[in-house]
N, C-alpha and C positions, 0 to 999 in steps of 0.2 A: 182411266181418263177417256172419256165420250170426247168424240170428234166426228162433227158435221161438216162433209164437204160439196162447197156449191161453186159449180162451176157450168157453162152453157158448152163444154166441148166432153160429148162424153167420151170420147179417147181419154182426157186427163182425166176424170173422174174415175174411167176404169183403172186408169194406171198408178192411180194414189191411192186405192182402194188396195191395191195388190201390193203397193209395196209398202203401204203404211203399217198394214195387218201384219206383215212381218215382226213388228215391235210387239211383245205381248201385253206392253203397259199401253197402249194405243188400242180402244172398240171403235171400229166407223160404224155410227148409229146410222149415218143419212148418206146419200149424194142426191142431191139436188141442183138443177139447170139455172135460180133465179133467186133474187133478193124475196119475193112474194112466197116463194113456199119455202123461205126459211123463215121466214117470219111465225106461217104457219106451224111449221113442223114444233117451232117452239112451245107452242100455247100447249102441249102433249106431252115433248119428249124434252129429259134435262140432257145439255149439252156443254162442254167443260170448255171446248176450244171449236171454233168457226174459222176453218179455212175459205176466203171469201174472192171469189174473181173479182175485179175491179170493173172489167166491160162485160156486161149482161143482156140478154131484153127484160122487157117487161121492167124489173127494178133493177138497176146496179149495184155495183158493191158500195160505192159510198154511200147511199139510201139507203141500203141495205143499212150496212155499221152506225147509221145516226140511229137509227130504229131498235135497231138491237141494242145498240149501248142507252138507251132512252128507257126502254121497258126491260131489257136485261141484263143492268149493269154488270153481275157478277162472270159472265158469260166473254171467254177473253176473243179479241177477232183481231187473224190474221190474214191480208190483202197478200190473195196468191196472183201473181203478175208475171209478165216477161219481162217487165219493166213498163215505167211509164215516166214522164215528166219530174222535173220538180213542184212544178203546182199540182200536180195532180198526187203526187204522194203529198203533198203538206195538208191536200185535203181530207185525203185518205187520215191522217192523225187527227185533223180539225173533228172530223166524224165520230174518231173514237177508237179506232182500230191501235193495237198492241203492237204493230211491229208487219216487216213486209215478208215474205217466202219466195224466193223466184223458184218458177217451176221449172227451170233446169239445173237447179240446184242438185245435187249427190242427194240419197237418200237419208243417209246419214246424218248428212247436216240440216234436212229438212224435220228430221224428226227430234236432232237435238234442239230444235228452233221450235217446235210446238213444247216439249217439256220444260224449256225456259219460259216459254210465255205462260204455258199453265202456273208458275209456277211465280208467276206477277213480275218477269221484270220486261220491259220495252226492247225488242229485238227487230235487227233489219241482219240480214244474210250480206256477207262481209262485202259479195258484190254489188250486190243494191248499195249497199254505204259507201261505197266508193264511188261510183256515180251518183249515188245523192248528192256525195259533199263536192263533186266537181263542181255540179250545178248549181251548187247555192253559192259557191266563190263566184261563176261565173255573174251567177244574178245579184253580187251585191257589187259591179261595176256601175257607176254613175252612167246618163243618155250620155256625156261628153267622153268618160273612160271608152265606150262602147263604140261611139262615131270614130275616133283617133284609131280604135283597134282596127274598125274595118278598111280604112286606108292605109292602115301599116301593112294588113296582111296582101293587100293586092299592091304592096310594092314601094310605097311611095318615101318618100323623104321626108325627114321633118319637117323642112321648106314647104314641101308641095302640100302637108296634110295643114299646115298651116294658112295656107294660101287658098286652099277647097274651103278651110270649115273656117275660115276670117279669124284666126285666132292669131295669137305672138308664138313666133318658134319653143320662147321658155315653156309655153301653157304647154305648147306637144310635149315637150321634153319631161316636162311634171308631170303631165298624164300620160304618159311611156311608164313611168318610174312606179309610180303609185300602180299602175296595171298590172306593171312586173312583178312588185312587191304582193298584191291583193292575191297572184295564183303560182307563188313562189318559184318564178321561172328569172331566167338566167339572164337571158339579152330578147333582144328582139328577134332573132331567128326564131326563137324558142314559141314567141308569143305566136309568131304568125304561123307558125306548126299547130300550138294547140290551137285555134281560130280555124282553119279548116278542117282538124281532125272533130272537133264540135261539129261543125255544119257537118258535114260528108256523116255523122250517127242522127242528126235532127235536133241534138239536145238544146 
């Protein structure tokens, strides 16, 4: 199995080189700094799996992956990240990419993660999916779910967030409920926990 890894931090390049080579079904044909000389390195050399950084110069990894999944279908690409966003991993898919790898993932699980993806099925590393799917509960809150939350979590009563945001106490009380239900959490303690433990990571 050929694997091309492009990344702009050579510390991770030397250290996935070293400890990917460990696997004997794993050859690293490449390590490259940018989406532009993988592009090139392609037009020479067959490559089975592309491990892809997501923030680059010159080209990133989502230009990168539109490109490569455009002229090299067959060619599977995995978005190697610390993490990033929910928009920014749905583009990451939009693009074409096979699945995510955090680079502080165990070795183990990073390399049973490229012989899943060689091997065609869609893979994200158990921690990435875990904060993927918070994210996407979090983003399928209505503007009204979202207003209600940030006045529950800095305190206030159902009275008072009804009184801030001109609404009927029932409307808080349904969109307390429908919130609660949408991020399977328990009471409103709960809610106004996750609400800053979101902010306090950026998510």
């Amino acid at each position: 199995m050929k694997i091309l890894l492009v990344d702009d931090d050579a510390l991770v390049l030397e250290s996935l080189e070293i400890l990917l080579s460990g696997d004997a079904q794993l050859q690293i044909v490449g390590a490259l700094s940018h989406g532009g000389e993988a592009l090139s390195f392609l037009e020479h050399t067959q490559v089975d799996v592309i491990l892809l950084d997501i923030q680059m110069p010159v080209m990133d990894g989502i230009e990168a992956a539109q490109r490569i999944r455009s002229k090299y279908p067959k060619v599977k690409i995995l978005m190697l990240t610390t993490f990033s966003d929910y928009r920014t991993l749905h583009r990451c898919l939009e693009a074409g990419a096979s699945g995510f790898l955090l680079k502080s993932d165990e070795t183990e699980k990073q390399i049973m993660t490229i012989k899943a993806v060689y091997q065609g099925l869609p893979v994200i590393s158990e921690q990435a999916l875990k904060q993927f799917s918070e994210q996407q509960v979090f983003s399928s809150l209505s503007k009204r779910e979202n207003e209600v939350l940030l006045q529950l979590a800095q305190g206030l009563s159902n009275k008072e967030i009804a009184e801030r945001l001109c609404l009927s106490e029932g409307t808080v009380r349904n969109c307390i409920s429908i919130t609660l239900e949408k991020l399977g959490l328990r009471d409103r303690t709960q809610l106004a926990i996750s609400y800053w433990q979101r902010k306090s990571t950026g998510r």
